[in-house]
Every structure is written in C-alpha cells, then in structure tokens.
C-alpha atoms as an extended CHARMM CRD file, in Angstrom:
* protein
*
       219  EXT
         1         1  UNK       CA             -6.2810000000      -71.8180000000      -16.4710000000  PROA      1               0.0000000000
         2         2  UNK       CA             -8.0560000000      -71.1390000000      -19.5520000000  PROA      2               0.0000000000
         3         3  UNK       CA             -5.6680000000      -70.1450000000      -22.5810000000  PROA      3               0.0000000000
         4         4  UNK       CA             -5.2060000000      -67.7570000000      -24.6590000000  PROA      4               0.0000000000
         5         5  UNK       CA             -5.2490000000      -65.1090000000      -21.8410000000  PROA      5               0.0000000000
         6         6  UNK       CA             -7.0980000000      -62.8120000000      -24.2320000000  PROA      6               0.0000000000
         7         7  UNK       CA             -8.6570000000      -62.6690000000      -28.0390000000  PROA      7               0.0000000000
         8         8  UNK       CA             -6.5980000000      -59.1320000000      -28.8520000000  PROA      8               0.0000000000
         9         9  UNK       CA             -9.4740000000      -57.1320000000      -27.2310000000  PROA      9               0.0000000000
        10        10  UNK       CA            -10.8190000000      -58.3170000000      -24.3460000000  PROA      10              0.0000000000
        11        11  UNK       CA             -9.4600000000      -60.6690000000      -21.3880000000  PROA      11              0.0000000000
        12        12  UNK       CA            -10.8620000000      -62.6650000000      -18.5970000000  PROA      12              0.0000000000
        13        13  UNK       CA            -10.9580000000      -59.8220000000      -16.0000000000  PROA      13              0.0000000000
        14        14  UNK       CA            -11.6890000000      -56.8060000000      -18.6830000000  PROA      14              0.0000000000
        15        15  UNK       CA            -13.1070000000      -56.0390000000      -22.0530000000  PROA      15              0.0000000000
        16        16  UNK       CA            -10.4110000000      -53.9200000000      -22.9610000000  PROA      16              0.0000000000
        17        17  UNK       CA             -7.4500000000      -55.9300000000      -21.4800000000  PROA      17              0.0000000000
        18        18  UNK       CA             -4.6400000000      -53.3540000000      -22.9650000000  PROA      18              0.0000000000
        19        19  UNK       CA             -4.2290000000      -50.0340000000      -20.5240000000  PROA      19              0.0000000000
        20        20  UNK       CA             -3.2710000000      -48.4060000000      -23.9260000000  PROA      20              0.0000000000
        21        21  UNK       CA             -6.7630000000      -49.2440000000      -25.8200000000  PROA      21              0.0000000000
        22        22  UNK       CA             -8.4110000000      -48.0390000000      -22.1910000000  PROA      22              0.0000000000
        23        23  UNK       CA             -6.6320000000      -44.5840000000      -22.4170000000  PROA      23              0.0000000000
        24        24  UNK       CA             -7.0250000000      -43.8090000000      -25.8600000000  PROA      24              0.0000000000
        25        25  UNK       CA            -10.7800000000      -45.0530000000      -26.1080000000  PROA      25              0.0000000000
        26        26  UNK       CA            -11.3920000000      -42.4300000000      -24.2340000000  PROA      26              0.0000000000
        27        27  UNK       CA             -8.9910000000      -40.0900000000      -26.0220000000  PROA      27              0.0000000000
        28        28  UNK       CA            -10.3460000000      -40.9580000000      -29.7140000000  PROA      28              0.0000000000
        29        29  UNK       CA            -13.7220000000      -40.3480000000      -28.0400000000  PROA      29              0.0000000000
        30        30  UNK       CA            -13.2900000000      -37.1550000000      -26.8600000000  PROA      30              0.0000000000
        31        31  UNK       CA            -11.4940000000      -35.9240000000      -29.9890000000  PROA      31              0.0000000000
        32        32  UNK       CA            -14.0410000000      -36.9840000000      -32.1920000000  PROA      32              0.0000000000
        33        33  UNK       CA            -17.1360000000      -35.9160000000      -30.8630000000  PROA      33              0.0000000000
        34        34  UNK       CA            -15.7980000000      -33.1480000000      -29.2500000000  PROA      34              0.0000000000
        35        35  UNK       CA            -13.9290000000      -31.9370000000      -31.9890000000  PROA      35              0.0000000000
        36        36  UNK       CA            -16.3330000000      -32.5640000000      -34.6280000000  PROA      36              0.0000000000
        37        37  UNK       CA            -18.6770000000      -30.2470000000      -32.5360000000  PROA      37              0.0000000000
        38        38  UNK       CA            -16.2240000000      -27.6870000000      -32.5520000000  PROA      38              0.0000000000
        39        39  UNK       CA            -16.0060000000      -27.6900000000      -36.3120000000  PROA      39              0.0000000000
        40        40  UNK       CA            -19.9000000000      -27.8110000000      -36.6060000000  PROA      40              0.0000000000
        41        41  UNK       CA            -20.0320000000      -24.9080000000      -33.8730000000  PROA      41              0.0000000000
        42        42  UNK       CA            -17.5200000000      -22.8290000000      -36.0310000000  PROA      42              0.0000000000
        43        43  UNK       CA            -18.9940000000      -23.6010000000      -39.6410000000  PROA      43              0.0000000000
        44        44  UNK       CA            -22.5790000000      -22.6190000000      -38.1710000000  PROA      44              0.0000000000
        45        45  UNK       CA            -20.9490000000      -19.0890000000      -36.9800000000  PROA      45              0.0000000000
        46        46  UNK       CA            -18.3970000000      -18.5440000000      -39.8730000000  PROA      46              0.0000000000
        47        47  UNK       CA            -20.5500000000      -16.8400000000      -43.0180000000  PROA      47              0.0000000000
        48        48  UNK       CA            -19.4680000000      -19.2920000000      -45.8720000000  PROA      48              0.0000000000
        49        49  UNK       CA            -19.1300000000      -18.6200000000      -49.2420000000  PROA      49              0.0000000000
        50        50  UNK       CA            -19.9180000000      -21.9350000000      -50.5450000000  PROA      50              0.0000000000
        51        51  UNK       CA            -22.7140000000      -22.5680000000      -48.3170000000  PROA      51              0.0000000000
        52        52  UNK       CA            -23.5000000000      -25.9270000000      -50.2230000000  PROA      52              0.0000000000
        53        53  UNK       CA            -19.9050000000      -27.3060000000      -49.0980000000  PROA      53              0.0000000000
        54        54  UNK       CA            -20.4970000000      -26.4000000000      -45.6270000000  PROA      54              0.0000000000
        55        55  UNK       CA            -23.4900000000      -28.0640000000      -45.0840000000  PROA      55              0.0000000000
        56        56  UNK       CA            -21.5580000000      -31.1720000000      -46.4510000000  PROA      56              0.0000000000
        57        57  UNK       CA            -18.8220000000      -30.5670000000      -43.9450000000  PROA      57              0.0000000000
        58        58  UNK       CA            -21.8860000000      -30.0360000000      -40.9730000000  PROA      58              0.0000000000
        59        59  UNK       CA            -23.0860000000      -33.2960000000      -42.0800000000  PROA      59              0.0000000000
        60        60  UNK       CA            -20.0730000000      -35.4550000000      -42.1630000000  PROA      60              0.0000000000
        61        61  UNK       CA            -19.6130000000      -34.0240000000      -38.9480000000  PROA      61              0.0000000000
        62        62  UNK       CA            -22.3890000000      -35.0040000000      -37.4640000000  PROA      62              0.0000000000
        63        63  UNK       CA            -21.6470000000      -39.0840000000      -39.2930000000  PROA      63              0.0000000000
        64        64  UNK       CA            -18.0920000000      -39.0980000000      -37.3730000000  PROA      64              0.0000000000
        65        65  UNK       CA            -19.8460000000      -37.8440000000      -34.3800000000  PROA      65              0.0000000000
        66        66  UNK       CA            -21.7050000000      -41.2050000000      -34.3590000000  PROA      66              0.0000000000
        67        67  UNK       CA            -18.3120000000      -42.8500000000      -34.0240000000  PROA      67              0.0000000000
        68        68  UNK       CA            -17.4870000000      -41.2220000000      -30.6990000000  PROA      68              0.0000000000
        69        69  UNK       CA            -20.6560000000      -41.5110000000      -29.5600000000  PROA      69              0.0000000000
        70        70  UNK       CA            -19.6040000000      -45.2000000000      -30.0190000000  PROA      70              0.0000000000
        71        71  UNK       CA            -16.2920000000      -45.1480000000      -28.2570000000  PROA      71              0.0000000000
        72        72  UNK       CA            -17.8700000000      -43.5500000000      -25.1990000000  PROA      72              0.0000000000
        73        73  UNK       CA            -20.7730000000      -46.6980000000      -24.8780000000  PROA      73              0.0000000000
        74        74  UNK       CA            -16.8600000000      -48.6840000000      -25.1620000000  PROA      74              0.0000000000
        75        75  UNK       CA            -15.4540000000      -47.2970000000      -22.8780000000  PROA      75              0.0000000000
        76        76  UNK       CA            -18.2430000000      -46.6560000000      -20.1410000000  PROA      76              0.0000000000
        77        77  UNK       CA            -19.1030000000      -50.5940000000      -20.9280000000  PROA      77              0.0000000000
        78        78  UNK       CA            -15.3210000000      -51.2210000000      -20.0590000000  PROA      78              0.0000000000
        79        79  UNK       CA            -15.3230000000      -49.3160000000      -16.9330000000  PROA      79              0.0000000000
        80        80  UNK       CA            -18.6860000000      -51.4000000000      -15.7090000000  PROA      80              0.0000000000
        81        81  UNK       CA            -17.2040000000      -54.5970000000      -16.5500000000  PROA      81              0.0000000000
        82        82  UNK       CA            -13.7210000000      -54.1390000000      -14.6700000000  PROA      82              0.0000000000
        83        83  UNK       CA            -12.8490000000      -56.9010000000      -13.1800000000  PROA      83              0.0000000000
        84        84  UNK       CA            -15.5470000000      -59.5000000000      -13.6110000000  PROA      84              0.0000000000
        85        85  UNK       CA            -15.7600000000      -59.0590000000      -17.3270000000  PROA      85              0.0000000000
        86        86  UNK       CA            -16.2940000000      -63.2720000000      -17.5780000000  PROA      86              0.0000000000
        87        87  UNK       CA            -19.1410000000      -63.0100000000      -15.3680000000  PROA      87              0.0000000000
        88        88  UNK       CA            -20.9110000000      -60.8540000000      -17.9850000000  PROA      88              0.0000000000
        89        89  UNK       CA            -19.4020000000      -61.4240000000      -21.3600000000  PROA      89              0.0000000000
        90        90  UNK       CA            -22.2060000000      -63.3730000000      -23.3160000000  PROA      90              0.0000000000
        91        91  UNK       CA            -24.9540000000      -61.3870000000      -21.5970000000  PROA      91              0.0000000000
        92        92  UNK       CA            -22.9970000000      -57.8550000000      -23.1090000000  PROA      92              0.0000000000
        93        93  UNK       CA            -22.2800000000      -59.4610000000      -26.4100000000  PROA      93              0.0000000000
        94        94  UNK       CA            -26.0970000000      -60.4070000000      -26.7430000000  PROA      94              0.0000000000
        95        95  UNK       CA            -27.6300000000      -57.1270000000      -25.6590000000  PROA      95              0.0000000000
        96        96  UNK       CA            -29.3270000000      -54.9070000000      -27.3940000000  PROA      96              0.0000000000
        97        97  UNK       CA            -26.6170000000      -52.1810000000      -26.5660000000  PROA      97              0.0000000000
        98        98  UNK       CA            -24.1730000000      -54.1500000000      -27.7890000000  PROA      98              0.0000000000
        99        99  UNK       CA            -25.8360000000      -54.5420000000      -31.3830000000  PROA      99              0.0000000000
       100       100  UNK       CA            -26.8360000000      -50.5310000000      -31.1190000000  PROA      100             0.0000000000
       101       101  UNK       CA            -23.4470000000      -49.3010000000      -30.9160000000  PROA      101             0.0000000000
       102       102  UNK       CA            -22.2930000000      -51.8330000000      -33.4820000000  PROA      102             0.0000000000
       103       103  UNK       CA            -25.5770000000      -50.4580000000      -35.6490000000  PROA      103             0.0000000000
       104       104  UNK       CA            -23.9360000000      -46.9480000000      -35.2150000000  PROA      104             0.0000000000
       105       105  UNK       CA            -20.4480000000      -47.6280000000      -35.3720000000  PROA      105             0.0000000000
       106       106  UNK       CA            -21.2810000000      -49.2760000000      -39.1150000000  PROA      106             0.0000000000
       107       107  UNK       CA            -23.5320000000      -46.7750000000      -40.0040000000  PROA      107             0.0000000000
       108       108  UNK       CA            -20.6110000000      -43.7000000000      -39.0300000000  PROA      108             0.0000000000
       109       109  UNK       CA            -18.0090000000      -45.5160000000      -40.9890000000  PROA      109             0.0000000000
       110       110  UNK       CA            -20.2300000000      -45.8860000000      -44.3940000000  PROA      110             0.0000000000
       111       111  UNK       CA            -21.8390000000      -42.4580000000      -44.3150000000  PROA      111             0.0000000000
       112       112  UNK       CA            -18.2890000000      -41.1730000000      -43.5990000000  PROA      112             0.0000000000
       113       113  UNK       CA            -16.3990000000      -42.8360000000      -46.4470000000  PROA      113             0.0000000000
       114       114  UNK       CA            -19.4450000000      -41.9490000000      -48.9630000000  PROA      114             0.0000000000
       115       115  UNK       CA            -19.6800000000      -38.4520000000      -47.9700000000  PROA      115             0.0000000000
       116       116  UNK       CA            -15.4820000000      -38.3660000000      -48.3850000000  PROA      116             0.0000000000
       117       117  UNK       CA            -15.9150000000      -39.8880000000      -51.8690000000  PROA      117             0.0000000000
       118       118  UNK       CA            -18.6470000000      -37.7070000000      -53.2000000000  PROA      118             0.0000000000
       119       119  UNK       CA            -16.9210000000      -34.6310000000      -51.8510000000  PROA      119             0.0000000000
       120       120  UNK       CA            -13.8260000000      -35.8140000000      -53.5370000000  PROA      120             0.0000000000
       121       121  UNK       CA            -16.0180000000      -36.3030000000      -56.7960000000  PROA      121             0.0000000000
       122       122  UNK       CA            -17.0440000000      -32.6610000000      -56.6640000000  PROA      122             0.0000000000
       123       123  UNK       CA            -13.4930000000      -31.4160000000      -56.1840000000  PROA      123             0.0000000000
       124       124  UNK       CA            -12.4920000000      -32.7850000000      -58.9960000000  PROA      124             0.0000000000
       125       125  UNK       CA            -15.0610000000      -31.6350000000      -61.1170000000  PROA      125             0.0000000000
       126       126  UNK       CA            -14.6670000000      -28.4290000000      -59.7370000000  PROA      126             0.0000000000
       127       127  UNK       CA            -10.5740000000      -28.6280000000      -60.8380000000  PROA      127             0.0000000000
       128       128  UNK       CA            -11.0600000000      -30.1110000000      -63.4760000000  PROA      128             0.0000000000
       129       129  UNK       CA            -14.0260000000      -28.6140000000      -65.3840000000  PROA      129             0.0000000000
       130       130  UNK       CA            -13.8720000000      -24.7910000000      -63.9230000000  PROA      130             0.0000000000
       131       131  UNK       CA            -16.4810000000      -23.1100000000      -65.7010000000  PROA      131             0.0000000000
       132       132  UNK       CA            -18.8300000000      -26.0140000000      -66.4320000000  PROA      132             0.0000000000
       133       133  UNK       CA            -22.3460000000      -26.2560000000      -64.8050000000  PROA      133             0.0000000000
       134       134  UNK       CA            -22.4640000000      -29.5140000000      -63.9900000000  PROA      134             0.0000000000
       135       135  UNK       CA            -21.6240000000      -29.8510000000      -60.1530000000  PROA      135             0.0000000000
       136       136  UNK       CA            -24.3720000000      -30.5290000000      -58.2690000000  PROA      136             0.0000000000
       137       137  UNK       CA            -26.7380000000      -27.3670000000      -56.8230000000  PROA      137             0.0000000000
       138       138  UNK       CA            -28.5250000000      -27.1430000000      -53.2690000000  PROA      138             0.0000000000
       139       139  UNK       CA            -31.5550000000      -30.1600000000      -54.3100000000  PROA      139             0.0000000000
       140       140  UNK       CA            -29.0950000000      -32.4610000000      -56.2260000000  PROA      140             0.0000000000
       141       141  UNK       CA            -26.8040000000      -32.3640000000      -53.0020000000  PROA      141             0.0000000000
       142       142  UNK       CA            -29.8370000000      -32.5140000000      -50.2410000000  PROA      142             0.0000000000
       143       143  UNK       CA            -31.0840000000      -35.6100000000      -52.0480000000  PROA      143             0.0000000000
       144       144  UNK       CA            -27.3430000000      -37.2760000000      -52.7700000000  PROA      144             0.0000000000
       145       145  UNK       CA            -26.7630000000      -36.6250000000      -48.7860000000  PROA      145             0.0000000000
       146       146  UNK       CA            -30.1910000000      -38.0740000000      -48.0310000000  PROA      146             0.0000000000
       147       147  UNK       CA            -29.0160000000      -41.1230000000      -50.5950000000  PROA      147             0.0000000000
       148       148  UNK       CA            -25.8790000000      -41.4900000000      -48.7010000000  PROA      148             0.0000000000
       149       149  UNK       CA            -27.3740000000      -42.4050000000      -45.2000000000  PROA      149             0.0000000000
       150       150  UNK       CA            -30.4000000000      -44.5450000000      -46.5370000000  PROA      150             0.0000000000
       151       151  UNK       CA            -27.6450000000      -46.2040000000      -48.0190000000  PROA      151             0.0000000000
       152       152  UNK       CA            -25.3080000000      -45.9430000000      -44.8780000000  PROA      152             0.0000000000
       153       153  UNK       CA            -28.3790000000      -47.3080000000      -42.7120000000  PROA      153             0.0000000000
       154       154  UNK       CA            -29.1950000000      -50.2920000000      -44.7640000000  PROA      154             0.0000000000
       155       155  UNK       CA            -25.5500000000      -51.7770000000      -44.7860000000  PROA      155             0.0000000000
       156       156  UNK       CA            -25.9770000000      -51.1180000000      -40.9180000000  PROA      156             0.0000000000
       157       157  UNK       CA            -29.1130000000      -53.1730000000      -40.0200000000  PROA      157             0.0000000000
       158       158  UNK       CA            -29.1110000000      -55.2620000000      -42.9150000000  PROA      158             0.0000000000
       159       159  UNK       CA            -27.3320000000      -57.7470000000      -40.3240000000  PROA      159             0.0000000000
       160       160  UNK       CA            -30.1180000000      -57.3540000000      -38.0620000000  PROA      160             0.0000000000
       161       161  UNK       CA            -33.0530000000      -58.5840000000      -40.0120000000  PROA      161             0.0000000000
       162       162  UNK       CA            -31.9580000000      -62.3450000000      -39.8870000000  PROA      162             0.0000000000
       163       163  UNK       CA            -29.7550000000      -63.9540000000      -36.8360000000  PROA      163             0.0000000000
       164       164  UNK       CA            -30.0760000000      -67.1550000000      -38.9010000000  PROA      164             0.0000000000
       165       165  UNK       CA            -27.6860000000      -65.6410000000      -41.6440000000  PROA      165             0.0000000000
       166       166  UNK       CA            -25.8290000000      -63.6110000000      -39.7390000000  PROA      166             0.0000000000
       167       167  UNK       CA            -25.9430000000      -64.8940000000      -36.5450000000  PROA      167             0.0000000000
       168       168  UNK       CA            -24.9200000000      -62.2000000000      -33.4920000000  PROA      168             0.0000000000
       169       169  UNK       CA            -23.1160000000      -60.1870000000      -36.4630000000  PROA      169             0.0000000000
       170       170  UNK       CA            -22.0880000000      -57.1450000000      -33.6870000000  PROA      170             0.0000000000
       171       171  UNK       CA            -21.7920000000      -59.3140000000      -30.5050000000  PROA      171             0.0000000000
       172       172  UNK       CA            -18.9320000000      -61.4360000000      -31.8270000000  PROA      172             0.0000000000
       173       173  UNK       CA            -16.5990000000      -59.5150000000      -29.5970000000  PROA      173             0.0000000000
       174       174  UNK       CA            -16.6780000000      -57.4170000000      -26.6760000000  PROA      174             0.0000000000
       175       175  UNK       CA            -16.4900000000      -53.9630000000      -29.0770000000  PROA      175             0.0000000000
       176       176  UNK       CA            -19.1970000000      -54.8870000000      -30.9330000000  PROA      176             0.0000000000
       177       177  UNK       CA            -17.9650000000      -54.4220000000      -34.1210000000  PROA      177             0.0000000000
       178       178  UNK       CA            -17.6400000000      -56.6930000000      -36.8820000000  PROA      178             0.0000000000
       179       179  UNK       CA            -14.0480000000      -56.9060000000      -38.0200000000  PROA      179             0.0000000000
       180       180  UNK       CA            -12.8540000000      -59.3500000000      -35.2570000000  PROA      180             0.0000000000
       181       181  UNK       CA            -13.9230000000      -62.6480000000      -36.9780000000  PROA      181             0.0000000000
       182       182  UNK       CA            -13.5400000000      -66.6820000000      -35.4190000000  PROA      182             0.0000000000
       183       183  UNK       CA            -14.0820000000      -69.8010000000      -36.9570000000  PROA      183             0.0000000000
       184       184  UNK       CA            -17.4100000000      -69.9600000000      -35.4610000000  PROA      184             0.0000000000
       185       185  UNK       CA            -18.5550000000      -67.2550000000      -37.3060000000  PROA      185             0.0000000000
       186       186  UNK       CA            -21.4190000000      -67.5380000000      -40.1320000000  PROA      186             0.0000000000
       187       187  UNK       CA            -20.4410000000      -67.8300000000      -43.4600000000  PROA      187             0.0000000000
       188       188  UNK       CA            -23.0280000000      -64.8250000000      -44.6840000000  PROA      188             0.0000000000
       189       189  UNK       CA            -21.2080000000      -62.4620000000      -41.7390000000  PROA      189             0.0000000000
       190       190  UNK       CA            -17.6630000000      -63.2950000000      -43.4070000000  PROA      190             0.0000000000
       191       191  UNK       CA            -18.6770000000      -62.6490000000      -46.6240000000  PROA      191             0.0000000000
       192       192  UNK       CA            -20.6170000000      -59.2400000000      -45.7010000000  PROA      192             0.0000000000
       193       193  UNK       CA            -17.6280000000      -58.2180000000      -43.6700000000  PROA      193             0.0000000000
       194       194  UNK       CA            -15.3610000000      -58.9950000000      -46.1320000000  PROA      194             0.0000000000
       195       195  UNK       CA            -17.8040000000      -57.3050000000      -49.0490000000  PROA      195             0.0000000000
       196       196  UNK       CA            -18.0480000000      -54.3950000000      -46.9350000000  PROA      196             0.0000000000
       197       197  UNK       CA            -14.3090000000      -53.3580000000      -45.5660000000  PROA      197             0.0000000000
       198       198  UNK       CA            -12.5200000000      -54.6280000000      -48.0040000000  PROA      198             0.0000000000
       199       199  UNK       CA            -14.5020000000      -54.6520000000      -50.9220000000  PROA      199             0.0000000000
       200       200  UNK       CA            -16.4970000000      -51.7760000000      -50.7930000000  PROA      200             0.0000000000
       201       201  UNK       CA            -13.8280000000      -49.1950000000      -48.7420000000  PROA      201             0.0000000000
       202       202  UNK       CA            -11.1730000000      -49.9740000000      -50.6790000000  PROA      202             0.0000000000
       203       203  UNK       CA            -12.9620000000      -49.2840000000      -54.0600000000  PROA      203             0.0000000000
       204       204  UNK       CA            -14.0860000000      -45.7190000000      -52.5280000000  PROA      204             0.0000000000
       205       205  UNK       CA            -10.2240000000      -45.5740000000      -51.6800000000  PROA      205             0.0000000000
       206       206  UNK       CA             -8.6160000000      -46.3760000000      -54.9380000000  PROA      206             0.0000000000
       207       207  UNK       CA            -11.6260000000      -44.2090000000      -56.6410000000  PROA      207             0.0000000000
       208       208  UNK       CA            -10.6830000000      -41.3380000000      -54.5520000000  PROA      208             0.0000000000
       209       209  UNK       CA             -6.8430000000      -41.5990000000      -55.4910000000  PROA      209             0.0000000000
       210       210  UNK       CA             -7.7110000000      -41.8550000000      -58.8830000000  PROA      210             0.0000000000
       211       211  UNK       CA             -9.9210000000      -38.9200000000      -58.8740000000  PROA      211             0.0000000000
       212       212  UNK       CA             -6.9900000000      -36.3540000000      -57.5910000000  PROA      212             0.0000000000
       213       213  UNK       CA             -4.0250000000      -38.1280000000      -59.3340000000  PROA      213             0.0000000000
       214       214  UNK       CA             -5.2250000000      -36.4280000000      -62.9060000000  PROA      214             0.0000000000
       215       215  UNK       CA             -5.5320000000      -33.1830000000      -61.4260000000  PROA      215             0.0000000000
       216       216  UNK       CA             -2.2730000000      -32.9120000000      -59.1040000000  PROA      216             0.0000000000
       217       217  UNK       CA             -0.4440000000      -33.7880000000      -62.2690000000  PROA      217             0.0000000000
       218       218  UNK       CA             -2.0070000000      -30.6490000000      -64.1230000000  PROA      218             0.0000000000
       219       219  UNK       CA             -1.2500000000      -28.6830000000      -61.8930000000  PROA      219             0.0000000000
C-alpha cells in the first residue's frame, strides 16, 4: 500500500481520481468550445458596427476554443485509463499527446490573456481619448493579433526544444499541464512556470486593473 493515495489529480486506479473534476471536465469542455462557437457563429451573422472589435472577439474565440479542445483530450484520456491508470501512467505522461495538449493548453491561456489585455488597452483609449486617432486601424490590429500568437506559440514550445532544461515540462502530471510542480522537477521548468503564471499573468492582471480604474473614476 503505496501512500499518498493520490497527488491532487490523479490516483492509482484513475487520472482524475475526484468524480467532481470527472463531471465538470466534461462540463468546462463543453461550455467552452461549444459556447465559444456559438459566439463566433453569432458575431459572423450579426452585421457589426465595429467590425475591427469583432474580429478580435472571433479570434479570442477561437484561442479559448483551444482550451476545450484540451479538456476533451482530458477527459477522453480519463475515460481510457479507468481503472488501470498505474499500468499506463509514465507511458501517458511521456507521449506525444500528452505534451500536445499541454502545447495547446499553454498556448490558449497566453493568447487569451494577451488578447484580454490589448482589448482592455483599446478600451481605454477609446474612454479616455474620444476623439483622438490613435487606436489602432484594420493593419495595426491584423499584425498586433498575428504578434500575439507568435508570441503565445513561443512561450508554448519553448519547453519543447530542450528536455535537458526542462525535462518532461507537460508530462509532470497526468493533465499535462505545468502548474502541478514536485521536488523532482528541473530548476529551468520552476523558474519558467513561475515567470510565466505568476510573473507574467499577474502583470497583464494588475495592468488591466490599472487601465479601467482611471476611467471608472471619471465617470
């Protein structure tokens, strides 16, 4: 008898050992791509009049998408392994699946928090400089979008380029996502981890609150 009985995620018998993660994985799942579809389906029928905001929305869309794309491959993976998860464990962690839906679980969360904070950006200057020219047209936007997911896709497979640094940076639990760290872990992965969620989020956070704190008070 082996202790502990689980890590928080996974257990001996299952990768998701809670019933409530294995009912609402497939909840969040369904809402979010499903949803986000619905929005995209609606935006693309809807004549807009701010057709540059719109295409933002689309795309942001299509970035949280990627996150229940994710939580399906979860909770498919979960299903499969029922049971026996022990018997397979350190072949799922290792795959290549594994480290895919990681890939796109990191990419969704950094294209959606830099799309949030430049669309925040242009509120502001919207409210705050009404009749100035100096929000962004149709080509700034197309090529601060296009910024936003080279950027988004770097962070994402910049762990992938060298296991020696990182190590298995997605397979270090049986979600395949990097913010369930053990001592075993590689000193380069903490750090990135630790760069990226609370480092780099939190500064789009705070910059976000800041943005709409001056302008709430005006009005």
């Amino acid at each position: 008898i082996c202790k502990p009985n689980t890590d928080g995620i996974s257990s001996f018998e299952d990768l998701l050992a809670n019933i409530i993660l294995r009912v609402f994985v497939w909840v969040m799942a369904c809402l979010t791509c499903f949803g986000n579809l619905f929005v995209i389906f609606m935006r693309s029928l809807i004549r807009a009049e701010n057709k540059i905001h719109t295409m933002c929305i689309k795309i942001l869309c299509c970035a949280d998408c990627l996150m229940g794309v994710y939580l399906f491959f979860v909770a498919i993976s979960d299903m499969k392994y029922r049971g026996e998860y022990n018997k397979y464990a350190q072949l799922w962690m290792e795959s290549v699946q594994c480290r895919m839906i990681g890939f796109l679980a990191m990419l969704s969360t950094e294209v959606s928090v830099l799309l949030l904070t430049f669309l925040s950006l242009e509120k502001y200057i919207v409210i705050v400089f009404p009749f100035s020219n100096i929000k962004p047209g149709k080509y700034q936007t197309l090529a601060i979008i296009i910024t936003i997911w080279l950027v988004g896709f770097i962070i994402a497979v910049i762990p992938l380029w060298n296991e020696d640094i990182f190590g298995n940076y997605y397979g270090r639990n049986g979600v395949c996502f990097p913010l369930h760290s053990d001592q075993t872990e590689k000193e380069a992965a903490k750090g990135y981890t630790t760069g990226i969620f609370l480092g780099m989020i939190l500064y789009y956070f705070v910059t976000g609150h800041c943005i709409f704190s001056e302008p709430c008070e005006m009005l």
